[in-house]
C-alpha positions in Angstrom: -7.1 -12.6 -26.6 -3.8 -13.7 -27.6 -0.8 -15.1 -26.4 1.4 -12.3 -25.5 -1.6 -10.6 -23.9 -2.3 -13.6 -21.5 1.5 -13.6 -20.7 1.5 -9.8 -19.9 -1.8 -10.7 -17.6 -0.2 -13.9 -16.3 3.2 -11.5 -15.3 0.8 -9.0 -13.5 -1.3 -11.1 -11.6 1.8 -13.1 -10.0 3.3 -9.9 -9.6 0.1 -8.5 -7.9 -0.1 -11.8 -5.6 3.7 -12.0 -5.0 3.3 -8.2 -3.2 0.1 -9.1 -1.6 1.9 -12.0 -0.2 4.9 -9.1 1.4 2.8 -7.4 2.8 0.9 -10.4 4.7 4.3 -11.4 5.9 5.1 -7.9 7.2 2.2 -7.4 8.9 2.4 -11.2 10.7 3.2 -9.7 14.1 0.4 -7.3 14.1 -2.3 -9.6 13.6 -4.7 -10.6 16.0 -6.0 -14.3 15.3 -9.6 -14.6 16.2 -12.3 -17.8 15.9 -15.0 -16.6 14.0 -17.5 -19.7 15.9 -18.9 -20.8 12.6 -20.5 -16.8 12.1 -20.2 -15.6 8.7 -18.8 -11.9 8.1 -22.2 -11.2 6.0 -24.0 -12.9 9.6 -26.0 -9.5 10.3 -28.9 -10.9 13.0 -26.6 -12.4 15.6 -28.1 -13.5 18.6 -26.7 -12.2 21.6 -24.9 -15.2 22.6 -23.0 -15.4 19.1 -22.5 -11.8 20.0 -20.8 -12.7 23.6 -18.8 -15.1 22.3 -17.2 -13.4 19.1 -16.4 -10.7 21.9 -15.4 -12.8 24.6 -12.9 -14.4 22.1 -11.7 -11.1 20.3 -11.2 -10.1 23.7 -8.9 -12.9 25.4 -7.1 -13.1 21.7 -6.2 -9.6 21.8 -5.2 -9.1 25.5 -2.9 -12.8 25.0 -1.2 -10.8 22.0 -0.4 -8.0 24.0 1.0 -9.4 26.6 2.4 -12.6 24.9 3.4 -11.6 21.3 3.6 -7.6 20.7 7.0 -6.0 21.3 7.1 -1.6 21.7 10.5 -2.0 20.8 10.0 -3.5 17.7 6.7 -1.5 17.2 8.8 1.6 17.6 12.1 0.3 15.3 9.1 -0.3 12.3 8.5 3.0 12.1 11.8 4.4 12.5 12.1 5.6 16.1 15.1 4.9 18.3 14.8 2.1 20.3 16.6 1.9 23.9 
């Protein structure tokens, strides 16, 4: 490989991350933060109380962001509908 070639590859990877990074930012109000409890995503066998309590927390996460963080208004301005 030369050097002009890594330089193209260097270009495109920051320009790969520096989008990926955008978008993140965008999507900042529309995440839901959740605590995994130590369970790995590849985890298949959970017992049922690591079960209860990644649903108990996705659960108490997601209704405090509704009624704490998420804004119809602004929902409704992202995508270009009139807002009161």
């Amino acid at each position: 490989m030369n050097a002009i070639k890594i330089l193209i590859e260097m270009i495109d990877t920051m320009h790969v991350a520096s989008d990926a990074y955008h978008v993140r930012k965008s999507e900042d109000d529309r995440v839901i933060e959740l605590n995994d409890n130590g369970i790995q995503a590849t985890h298949f066998n959970l017992s049922d109380d690591e079960k209860t309590k990644l649903y108990v927390d996705g659960y108490n996460n997601t209704k405090k962001f509704f009624l704490e963080k998420w804004d119809w208004n602004k929902h409704l301005a992202m995508r270009g509908y009139p807002v009161e």
